[in-house]
DSSP file (Angstrom, degrees, kcal/mol; ACC not computed):
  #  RESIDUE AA STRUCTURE BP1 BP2  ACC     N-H-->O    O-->H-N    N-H-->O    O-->H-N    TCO  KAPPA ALPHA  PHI   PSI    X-CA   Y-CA   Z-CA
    1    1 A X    >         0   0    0      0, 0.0     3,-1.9     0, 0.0    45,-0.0   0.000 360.0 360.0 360.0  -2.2  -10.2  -18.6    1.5
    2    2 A X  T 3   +     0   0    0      1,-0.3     4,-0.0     3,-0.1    41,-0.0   0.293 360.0  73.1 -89.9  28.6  -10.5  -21.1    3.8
    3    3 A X  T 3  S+     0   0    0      2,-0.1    -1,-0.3     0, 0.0     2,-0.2   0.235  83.2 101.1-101.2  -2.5  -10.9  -24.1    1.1
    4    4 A X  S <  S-     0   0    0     -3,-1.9     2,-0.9     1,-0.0    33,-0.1  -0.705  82.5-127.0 -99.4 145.2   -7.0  -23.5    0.5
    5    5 A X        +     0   0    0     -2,-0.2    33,-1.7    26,-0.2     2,-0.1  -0.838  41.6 171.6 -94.9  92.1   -5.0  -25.6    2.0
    6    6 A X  B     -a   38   0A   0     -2,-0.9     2,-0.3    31,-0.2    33,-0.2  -0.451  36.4-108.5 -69.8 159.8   -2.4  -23.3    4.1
    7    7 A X        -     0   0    0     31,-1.3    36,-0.2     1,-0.1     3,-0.1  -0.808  25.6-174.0 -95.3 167.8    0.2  -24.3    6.5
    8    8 A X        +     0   0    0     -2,-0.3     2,-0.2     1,-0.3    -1,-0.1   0.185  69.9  13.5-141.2   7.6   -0.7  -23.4   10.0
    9    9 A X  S >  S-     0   0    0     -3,-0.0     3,-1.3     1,-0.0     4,-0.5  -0.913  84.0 -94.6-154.8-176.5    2.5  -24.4   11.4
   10   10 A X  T 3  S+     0   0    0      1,-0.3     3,-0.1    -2,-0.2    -3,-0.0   0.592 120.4  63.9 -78.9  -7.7    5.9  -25.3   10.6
   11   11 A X  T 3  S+     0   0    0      1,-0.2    -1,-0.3     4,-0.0     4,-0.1   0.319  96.9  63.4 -63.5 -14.1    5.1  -28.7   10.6
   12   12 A X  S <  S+     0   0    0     -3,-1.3    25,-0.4     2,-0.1    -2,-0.2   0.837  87.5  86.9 -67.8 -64.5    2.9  -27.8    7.7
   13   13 A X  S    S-     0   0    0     -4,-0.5    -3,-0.0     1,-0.2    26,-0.0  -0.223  86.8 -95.0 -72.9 136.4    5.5  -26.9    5.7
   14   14 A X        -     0   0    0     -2,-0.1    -1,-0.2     4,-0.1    -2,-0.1   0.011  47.6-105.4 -59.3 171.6    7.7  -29.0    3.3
   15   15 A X     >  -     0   0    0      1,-0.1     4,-0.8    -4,-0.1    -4,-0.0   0.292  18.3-115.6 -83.4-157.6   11.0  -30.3    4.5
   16   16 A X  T  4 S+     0   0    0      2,-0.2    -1,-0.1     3,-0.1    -2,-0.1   0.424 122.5  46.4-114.5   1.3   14.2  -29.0    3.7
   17   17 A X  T  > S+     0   0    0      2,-0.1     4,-0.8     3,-0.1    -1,-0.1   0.753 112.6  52.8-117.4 -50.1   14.9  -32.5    1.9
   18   18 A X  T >4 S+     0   0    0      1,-0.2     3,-0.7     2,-0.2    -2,-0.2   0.868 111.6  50.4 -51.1 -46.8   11.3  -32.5    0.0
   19   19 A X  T 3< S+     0   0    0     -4,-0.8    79,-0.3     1,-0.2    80,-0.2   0.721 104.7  45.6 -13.9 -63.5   12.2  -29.5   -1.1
   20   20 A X  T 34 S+     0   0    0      1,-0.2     2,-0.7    77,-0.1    -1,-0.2   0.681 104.4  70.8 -82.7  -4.6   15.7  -29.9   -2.6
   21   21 A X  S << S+     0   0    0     -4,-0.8    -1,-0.2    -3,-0.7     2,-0.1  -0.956 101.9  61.4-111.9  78.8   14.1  -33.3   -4.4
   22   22 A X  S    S-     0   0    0     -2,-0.7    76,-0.4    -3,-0.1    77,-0.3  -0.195  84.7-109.1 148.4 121.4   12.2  -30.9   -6.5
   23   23 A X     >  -     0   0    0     74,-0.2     4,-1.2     1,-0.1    73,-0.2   0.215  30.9-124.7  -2.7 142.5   12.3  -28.2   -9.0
   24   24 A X  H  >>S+     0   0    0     71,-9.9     4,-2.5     2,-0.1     5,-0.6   0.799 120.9  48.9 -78.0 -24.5   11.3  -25.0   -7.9
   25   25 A X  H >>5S+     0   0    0     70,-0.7     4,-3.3    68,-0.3     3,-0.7   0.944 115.7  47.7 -52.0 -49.7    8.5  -25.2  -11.2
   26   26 A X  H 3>5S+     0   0    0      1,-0.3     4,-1.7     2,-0.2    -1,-0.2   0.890 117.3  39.6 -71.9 -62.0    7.6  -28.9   -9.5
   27   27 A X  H 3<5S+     0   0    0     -4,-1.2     4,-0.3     1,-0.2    -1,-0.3   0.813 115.7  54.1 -48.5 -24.9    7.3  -27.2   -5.4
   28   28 A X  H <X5S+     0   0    0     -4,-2.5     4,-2.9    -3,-0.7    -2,-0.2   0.897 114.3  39.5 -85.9 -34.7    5.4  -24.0   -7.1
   29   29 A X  H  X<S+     0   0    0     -4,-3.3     4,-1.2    -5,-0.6     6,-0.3   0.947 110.9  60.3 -78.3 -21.2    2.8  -26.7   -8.8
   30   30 A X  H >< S+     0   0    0     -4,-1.7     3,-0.6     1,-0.2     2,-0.4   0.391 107.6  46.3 -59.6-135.8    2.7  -28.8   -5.6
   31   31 A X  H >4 S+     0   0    0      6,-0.4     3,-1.8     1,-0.3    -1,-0.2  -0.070 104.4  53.4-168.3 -66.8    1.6  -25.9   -4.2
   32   32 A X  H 3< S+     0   0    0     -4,-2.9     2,-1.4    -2,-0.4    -1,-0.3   0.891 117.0  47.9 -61.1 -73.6   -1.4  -24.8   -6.9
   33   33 A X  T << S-     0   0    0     -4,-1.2    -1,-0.3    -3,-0.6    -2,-0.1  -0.536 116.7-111.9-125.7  89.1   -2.8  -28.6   -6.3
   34   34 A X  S <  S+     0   0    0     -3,-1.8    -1,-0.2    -2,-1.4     3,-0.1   0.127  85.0 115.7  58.2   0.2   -2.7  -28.6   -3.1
   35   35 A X  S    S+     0   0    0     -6,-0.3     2,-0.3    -5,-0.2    -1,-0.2   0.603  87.4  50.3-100.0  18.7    0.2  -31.4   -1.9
   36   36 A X  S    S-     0   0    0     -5,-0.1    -5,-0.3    -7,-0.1    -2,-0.2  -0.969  98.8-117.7-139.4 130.7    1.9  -28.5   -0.5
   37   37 A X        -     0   0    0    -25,-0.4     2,-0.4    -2,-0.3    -6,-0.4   0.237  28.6-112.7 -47.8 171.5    0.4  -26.2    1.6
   38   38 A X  B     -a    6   0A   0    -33,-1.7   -31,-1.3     1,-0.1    -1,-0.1  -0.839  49.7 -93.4-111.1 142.4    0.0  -22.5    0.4
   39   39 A X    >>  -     0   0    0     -2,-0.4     3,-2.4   -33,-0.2     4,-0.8  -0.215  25.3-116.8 -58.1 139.8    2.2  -20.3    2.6
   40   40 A X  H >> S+     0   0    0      1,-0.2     4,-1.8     2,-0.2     3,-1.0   0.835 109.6  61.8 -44.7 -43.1    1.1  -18.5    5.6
   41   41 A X  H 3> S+     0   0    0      1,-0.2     4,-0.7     2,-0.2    -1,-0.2   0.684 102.4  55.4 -45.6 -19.7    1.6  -15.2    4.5
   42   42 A X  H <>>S+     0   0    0     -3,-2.4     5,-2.5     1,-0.2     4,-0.8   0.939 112.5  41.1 -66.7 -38.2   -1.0  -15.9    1.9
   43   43 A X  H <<5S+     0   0    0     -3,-1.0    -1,-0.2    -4,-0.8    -2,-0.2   0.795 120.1  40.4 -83.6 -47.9   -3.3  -16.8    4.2
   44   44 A X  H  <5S+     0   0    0     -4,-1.8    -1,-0.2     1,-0.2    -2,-0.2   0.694 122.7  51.1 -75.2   2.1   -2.4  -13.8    7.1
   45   45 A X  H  <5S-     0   0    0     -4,-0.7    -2,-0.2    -3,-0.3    -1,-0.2   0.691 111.2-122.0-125.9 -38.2   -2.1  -11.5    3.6
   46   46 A X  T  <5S+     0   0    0     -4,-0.8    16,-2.0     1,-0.5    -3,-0.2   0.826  75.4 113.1  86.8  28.2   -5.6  -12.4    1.9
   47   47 A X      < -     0   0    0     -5,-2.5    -1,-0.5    14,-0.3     2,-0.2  -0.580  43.3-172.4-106.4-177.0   -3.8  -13.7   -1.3
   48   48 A X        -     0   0    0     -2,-0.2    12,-1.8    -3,-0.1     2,-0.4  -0.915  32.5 -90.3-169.6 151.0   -3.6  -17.2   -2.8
   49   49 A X  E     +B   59   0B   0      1,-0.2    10,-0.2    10,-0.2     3,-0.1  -0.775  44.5 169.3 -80.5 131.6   -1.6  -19.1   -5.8
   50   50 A X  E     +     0   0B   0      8,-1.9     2,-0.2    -2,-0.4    -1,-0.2   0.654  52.9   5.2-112.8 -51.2   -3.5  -19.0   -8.6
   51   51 A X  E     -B   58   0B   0      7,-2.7     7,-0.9     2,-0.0    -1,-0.3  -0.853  55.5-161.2-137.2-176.7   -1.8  -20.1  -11.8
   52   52 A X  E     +B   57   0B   0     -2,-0.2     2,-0.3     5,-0.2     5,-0.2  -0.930  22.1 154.0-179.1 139.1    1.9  -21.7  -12.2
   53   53 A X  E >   -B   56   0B   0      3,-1.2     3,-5.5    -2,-0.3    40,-0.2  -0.843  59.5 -75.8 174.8 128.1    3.7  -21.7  -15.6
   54   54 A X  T 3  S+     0   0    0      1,-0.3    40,-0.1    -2,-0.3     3,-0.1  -0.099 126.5   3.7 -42.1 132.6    7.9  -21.7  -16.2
   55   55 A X  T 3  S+     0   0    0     38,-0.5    71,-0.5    35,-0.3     2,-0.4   0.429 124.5  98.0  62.3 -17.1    8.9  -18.0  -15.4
   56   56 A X  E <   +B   53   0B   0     -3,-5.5    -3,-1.2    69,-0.2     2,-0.4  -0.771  37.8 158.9-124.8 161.5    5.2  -17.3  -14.5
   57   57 A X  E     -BC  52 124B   0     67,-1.6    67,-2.9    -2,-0.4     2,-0.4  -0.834  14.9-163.0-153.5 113.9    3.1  -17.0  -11.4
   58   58 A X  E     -BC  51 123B   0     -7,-0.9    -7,-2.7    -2,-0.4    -8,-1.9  -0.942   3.2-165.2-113.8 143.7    0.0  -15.4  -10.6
   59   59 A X  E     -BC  49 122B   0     63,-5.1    63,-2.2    -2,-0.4     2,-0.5  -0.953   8.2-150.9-133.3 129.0   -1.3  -14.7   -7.3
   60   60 A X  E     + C   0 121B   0    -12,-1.8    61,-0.2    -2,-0.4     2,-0.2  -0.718  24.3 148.6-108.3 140.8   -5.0  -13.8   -6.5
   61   61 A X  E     - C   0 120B   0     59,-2.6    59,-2.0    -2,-0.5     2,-0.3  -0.598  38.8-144.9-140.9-163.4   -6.4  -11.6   -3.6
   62   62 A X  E     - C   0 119B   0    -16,-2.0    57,-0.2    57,-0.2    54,-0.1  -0.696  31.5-136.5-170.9 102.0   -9.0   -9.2   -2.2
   63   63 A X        -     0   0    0     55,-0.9    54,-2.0    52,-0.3    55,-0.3  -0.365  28.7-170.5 -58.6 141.6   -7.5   -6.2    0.5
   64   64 A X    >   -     0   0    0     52,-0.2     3,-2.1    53,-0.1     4,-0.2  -0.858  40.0 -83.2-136.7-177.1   -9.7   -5.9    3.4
   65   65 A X  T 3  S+     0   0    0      1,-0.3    -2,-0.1    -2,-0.3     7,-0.1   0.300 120.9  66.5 -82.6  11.2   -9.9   -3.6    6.1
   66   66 A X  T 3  S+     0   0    0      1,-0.1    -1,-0.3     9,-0.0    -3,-0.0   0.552 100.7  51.4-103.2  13.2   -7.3   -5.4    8.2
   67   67 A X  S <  S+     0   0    0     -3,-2.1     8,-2.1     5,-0.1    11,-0.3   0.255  91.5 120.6-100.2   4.6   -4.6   -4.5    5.5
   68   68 A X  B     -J   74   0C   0     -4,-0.2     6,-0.3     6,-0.2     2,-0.2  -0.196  62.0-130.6 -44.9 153.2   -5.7   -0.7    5.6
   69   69 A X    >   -     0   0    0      4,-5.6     3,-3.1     7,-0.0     2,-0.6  -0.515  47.2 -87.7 -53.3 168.2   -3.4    2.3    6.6
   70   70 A X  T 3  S+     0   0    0      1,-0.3    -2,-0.0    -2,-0.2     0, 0.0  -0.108 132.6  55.8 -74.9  46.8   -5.0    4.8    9.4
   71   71 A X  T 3  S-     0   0    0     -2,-0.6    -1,-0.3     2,-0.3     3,-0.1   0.101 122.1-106.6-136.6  26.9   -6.7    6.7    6.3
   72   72 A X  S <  S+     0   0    0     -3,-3.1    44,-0.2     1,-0.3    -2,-0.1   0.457  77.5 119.0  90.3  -9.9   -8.4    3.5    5.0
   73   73 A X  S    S-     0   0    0     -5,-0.1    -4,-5.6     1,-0.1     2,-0.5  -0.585  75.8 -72.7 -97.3 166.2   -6.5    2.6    2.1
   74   74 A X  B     -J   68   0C   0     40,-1.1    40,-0.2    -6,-0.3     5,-0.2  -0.522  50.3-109.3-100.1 151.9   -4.7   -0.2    1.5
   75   75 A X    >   -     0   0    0     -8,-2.1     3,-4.0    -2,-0.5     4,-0.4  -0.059  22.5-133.8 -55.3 117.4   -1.5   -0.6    3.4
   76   76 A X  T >> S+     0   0    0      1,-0.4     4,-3.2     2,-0.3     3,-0.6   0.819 108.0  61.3 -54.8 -48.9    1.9    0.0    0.7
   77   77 A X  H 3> S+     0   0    0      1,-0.2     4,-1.7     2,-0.2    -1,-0.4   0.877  98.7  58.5 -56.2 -30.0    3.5   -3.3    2.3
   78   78 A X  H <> S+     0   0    0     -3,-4.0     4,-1.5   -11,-0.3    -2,-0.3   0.954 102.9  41.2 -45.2 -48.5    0.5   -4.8    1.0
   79   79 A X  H X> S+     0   0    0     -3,-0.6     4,-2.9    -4,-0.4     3,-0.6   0.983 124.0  54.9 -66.8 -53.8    1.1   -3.9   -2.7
   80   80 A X  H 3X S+     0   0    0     -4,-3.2     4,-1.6     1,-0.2     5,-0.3   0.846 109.5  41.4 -34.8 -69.8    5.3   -5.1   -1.3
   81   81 A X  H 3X S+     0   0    0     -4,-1.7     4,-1.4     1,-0.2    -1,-0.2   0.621 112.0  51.9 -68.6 -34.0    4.6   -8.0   -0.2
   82   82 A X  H XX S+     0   0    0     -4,-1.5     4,-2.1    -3,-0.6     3,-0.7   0.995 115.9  43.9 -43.4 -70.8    2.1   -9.4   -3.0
   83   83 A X  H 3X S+     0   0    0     -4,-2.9     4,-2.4     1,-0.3     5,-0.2   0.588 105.0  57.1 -86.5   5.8    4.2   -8.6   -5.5
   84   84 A X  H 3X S+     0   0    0     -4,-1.6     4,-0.6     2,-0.2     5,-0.3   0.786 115.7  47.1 -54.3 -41.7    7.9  -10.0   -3.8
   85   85 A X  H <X S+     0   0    0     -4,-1.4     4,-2.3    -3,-0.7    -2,-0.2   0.981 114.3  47.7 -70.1 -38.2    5.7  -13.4   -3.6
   86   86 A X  H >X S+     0   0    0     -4,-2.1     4,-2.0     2,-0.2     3,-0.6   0.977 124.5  26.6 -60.9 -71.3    4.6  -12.8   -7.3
   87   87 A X  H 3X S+     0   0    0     -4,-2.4     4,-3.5     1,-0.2     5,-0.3   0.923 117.1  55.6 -39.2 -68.6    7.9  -12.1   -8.7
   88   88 A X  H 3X S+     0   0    0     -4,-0.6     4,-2.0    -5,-0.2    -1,-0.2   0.869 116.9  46.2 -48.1 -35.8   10.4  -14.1   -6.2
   89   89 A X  H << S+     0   0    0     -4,-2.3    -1,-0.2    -3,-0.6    -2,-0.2   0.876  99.8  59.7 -74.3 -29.5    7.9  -17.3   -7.3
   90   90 A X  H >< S+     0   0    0     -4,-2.0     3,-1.0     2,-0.2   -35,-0.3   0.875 108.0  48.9 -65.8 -34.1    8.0  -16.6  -10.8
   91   91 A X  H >X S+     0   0    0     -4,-3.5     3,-5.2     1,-0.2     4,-0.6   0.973 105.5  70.9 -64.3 -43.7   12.3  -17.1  -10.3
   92   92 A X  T 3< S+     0   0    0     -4,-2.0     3,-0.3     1,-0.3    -1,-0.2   0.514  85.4  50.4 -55.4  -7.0   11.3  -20.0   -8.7
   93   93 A X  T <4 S+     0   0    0     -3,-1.0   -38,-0.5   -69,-0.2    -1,-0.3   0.054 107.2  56.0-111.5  10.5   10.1  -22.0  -11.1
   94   94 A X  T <4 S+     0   0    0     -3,-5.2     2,-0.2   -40,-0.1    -2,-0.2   0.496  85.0 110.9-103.8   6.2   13.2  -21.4  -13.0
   95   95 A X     <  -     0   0    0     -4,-0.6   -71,-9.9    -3,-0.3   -70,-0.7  -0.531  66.0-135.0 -84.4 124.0   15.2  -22.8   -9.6
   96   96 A X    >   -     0   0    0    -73,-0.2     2,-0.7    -2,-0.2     3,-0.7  -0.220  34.6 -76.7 -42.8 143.4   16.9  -26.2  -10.4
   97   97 A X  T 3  S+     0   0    0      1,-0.2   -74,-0.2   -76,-0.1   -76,-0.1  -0.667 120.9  31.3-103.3 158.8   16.7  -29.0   -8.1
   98   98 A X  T 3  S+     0   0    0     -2,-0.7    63,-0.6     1,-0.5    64,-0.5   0.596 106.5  98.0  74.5  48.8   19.0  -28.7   -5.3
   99   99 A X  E <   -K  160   0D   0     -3,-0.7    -1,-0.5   -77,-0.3     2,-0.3  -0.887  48.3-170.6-148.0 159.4   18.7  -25.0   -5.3
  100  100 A X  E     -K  159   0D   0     59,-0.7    59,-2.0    -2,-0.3     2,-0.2  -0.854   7.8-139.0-117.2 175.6   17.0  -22.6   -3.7
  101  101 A X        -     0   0    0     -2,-0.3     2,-0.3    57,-0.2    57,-0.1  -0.617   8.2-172.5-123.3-158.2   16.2  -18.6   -3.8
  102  102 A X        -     0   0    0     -2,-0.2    55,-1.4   -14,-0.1     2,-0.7  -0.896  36.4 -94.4-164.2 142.5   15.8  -15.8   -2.1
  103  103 A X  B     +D  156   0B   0     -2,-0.3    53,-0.3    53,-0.2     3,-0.1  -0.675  34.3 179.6 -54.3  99.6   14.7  -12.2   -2.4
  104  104 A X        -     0   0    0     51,-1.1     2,-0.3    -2,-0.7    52,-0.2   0.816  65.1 -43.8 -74.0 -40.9   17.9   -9.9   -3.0
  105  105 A X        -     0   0    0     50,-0.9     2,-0.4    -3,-0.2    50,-0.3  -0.966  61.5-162.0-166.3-152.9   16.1   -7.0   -3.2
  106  106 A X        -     0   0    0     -2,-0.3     2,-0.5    48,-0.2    48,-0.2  -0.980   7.4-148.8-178.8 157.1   13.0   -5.4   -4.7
  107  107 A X  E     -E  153   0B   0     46,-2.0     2,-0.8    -2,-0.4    46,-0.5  -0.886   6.2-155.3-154.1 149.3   11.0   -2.4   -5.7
  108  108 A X  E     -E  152   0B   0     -2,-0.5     2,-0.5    44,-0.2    44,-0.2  -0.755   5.5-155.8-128.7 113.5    7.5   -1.3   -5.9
  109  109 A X  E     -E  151   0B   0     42,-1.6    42,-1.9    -2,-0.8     2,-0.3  -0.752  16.1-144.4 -91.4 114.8    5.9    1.3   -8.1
  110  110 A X  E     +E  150   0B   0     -2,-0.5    40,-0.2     1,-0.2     3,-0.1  -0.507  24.5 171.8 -74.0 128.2    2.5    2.6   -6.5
  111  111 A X        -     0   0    0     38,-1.4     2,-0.3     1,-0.4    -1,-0.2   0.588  61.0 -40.3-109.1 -56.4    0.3    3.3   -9.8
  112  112 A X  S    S-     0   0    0     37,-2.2    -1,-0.4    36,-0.0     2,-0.4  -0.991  70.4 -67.2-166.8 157.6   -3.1    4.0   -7.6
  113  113 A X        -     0   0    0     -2,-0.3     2,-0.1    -3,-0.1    36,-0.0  -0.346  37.1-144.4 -62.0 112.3   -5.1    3.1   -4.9
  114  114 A X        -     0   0    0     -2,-0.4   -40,-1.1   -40,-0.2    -1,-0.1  -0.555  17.9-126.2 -97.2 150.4   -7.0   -0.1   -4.6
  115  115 A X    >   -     0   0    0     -2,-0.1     3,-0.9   -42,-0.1   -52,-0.3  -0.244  31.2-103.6 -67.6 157.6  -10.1   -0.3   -3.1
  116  116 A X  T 3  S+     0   0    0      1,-0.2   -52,-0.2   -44,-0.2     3,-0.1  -0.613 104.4  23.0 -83.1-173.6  -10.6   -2.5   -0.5
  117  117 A X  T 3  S+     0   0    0    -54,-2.0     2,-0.8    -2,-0.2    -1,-0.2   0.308  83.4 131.5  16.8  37.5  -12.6   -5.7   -1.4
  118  118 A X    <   -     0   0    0     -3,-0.9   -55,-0.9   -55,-0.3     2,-0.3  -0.906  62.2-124.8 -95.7 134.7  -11.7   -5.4   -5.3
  119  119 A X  E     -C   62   0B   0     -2,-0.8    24,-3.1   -57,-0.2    25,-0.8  -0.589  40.9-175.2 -71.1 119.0  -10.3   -9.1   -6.5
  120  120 A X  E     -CF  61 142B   0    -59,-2.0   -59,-2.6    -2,-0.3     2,-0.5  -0.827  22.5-138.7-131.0 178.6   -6.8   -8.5   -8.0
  121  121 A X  E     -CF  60 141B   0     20,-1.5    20,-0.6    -2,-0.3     2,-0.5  -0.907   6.3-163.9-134.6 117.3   -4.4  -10.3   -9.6
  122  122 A X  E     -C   59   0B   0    -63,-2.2   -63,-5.1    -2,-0.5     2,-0.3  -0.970  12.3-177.0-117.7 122.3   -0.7  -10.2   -9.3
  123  123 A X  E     -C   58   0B   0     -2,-0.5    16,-0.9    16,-0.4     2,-0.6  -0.875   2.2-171.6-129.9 115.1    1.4  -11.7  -12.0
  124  124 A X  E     -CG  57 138B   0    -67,-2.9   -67,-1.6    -2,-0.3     2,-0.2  -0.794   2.4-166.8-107.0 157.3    5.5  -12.0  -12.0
  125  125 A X  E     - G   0 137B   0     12,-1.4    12,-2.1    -2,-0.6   -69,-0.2  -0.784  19.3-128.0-178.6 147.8    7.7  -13.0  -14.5
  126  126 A X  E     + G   0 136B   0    -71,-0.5    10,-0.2    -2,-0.2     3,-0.1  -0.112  19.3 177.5 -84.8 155.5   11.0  -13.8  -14.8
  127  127 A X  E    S+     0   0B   0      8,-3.1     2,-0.4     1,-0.3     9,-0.2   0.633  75.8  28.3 -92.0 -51.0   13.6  -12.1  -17.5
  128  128 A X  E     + G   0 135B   0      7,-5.0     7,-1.4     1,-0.1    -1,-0.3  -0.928  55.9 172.7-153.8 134.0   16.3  -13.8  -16.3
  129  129 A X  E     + G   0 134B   0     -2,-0.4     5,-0.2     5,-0.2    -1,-0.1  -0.450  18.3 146.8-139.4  94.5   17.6  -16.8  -14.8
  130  130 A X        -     0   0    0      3,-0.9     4,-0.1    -2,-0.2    -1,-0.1   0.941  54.8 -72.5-101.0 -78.9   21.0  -18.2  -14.1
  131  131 A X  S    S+     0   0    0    -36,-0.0    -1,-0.1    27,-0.0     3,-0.1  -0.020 126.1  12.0-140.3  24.9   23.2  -20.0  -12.1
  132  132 A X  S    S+     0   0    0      1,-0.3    26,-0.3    24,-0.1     2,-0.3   0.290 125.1  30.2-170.2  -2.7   23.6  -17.8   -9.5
  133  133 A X        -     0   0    0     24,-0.3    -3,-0.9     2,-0.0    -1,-0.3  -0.983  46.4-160.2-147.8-172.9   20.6  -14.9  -10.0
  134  134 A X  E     -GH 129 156B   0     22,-1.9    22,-3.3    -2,-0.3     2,-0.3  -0.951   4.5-158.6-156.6 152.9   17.2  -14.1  -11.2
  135  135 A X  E     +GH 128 155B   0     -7,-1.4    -7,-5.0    -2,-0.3    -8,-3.1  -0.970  22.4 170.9-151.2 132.0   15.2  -10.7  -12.3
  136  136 A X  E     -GH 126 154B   0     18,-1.4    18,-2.7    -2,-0.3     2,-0.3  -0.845  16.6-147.4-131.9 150.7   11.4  -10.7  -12.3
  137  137 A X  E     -G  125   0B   0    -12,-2.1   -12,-1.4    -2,-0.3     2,-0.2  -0.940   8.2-147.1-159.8 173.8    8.5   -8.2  -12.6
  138  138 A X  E     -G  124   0B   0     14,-0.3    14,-2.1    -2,-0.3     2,-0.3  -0.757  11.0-162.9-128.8 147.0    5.5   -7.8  -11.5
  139  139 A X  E     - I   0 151B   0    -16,-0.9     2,-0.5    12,-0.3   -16,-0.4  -0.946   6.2-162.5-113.3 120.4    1.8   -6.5  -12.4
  140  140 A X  E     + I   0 150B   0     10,-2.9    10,-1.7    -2,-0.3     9,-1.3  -0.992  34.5 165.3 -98.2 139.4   -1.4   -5.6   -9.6
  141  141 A X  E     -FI 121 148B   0    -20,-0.6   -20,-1.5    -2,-0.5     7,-0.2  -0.939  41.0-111.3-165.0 110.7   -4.2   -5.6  -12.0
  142  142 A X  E  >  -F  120   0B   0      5,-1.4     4,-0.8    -2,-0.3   -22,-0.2   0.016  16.8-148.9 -36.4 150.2   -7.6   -5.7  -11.3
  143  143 A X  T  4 S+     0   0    0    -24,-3.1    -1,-0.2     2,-0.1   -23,-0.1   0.863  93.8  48.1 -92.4 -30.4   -9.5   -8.9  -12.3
  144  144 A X  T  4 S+     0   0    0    -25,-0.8    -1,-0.1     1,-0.2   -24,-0.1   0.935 135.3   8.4 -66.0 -43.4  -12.9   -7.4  -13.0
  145  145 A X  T  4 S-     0   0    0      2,-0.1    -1,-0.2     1,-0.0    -2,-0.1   0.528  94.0-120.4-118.1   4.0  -11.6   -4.4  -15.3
  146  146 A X     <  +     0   0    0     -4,-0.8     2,-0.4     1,-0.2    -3,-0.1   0.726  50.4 170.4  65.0   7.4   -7.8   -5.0  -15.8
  147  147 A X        -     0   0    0      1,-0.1    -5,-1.4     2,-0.0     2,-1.2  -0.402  39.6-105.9 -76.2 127.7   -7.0   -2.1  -14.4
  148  148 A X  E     + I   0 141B   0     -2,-0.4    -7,-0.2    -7,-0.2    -1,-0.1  -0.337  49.2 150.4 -47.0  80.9   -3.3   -0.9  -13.4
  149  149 A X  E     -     0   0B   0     -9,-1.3   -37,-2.2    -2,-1.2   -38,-1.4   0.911  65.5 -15.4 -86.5 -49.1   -2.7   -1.1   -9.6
  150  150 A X  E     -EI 110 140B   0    -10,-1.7   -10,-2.9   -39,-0.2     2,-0.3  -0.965  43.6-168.1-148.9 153.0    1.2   -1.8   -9.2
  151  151 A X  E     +EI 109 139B   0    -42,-1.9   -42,-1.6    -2,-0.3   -12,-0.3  -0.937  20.5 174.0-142.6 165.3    3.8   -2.8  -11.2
  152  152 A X  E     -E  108   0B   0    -14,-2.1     2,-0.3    -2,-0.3   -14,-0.3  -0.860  19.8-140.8-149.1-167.9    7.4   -3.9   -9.1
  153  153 A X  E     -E  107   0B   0    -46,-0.5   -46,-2.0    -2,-0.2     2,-0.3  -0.982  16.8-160.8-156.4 165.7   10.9   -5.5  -10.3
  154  154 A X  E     - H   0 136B   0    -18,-2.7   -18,-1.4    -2,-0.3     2,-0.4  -0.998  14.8-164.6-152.5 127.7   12.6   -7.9   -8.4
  155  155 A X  E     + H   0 135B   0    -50,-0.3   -51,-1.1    -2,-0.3   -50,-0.9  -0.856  27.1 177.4-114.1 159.5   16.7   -9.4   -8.2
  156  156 A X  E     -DH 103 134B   0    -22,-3.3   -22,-1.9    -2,-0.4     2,-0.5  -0.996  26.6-118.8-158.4 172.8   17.0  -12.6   -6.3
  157  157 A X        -     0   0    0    -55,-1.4     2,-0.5    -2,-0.4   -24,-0.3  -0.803  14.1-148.2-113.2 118.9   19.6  -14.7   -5.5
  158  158 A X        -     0   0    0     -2,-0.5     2,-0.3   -26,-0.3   -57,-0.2  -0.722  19.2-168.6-110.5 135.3   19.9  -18.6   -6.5
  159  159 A X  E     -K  100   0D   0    -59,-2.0   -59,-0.7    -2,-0.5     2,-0.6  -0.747  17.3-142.7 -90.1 142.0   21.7  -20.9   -4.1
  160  160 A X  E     -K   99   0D   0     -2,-0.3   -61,-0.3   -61,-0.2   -63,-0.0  -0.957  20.9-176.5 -92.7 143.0   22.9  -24.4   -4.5
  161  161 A X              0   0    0    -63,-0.6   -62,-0.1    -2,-0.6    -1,-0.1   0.296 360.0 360.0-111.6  25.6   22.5  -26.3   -1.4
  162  162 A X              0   0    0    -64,-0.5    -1,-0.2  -142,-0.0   -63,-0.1   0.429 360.0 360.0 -63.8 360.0   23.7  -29.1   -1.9
């Protein structure tokens, strides 16, 4: 992963003025090539953004044994955390600019255990997005076989900040 451009500080990361001068679709495709860093968590998390589309987002990864639990599998905040970025981004590209989001809550349905080092693919999209929330869900799906890992649903909250 280390051909993605992450941030690796906050200095990395766009400004609060670059930001509001943009979409969220326009910051989520700045992102896919590369004139905005990819978030840290992707990086400490062993994901990355992978495709970018209104309402859609996919994000691809491969668990390794530092995202384990103590019986070797991988860790249920893993499956969270993928698919809050998947979902919560896929609202983002419906966030106007001078807006932001947020996560409002979330929920994550365990289907089955993925092995580590299998390449997966976690895909949100939004249902709905209006002037003051947004509702996603999300799919973990193997890449090789399609296979059902996670599925989640997601409310989040859209600000203006102007």
């Amino acid at each position: 992963m280390d051909e993605f451009n992450f941030a690796t500080g906050p200095e990395d990361l766009a400004s609060r003025e670059t930001l509001l001068s943009m979409s969220g679709l326009d910051f989520m495709e700045a992102i896919l090539d590369g004139r905005l860093p990819q978030p840290p968590i992707a990086r400490l998390m062993g994901y990355r953004l992978h495709e970018v589309a209104p309402g859609r987002v996919v994000f691809r990864g491969v668990p390794e044994f530092d995202v384990a639990n103590p019986m070797g599998t991988v860790h249920g905040g893993w499956y969270g955390t993928l698919l809050d970025s998947a979902m919560a981004c896929a609202v983002m590209t419906r966030v106007p600019r001078g807006s932001v989001y947020t996560t409002l809550e979330y929920k994550v349905n365990v289907i089955r255990p993925i092995p580590l080092g299998t390449e997966i693919a976690a895909t949100g999209t939004t249902s709905h997005a209006g002037r003051s929330t947004g509702v996603a869900e999300g799919r973990i799906e193997g890449v090789a076989d399609g296979r059902l890992y996670a599925t989640g649903s997601t409310t989040c909250i859209i600000m203006q900040a102007g």
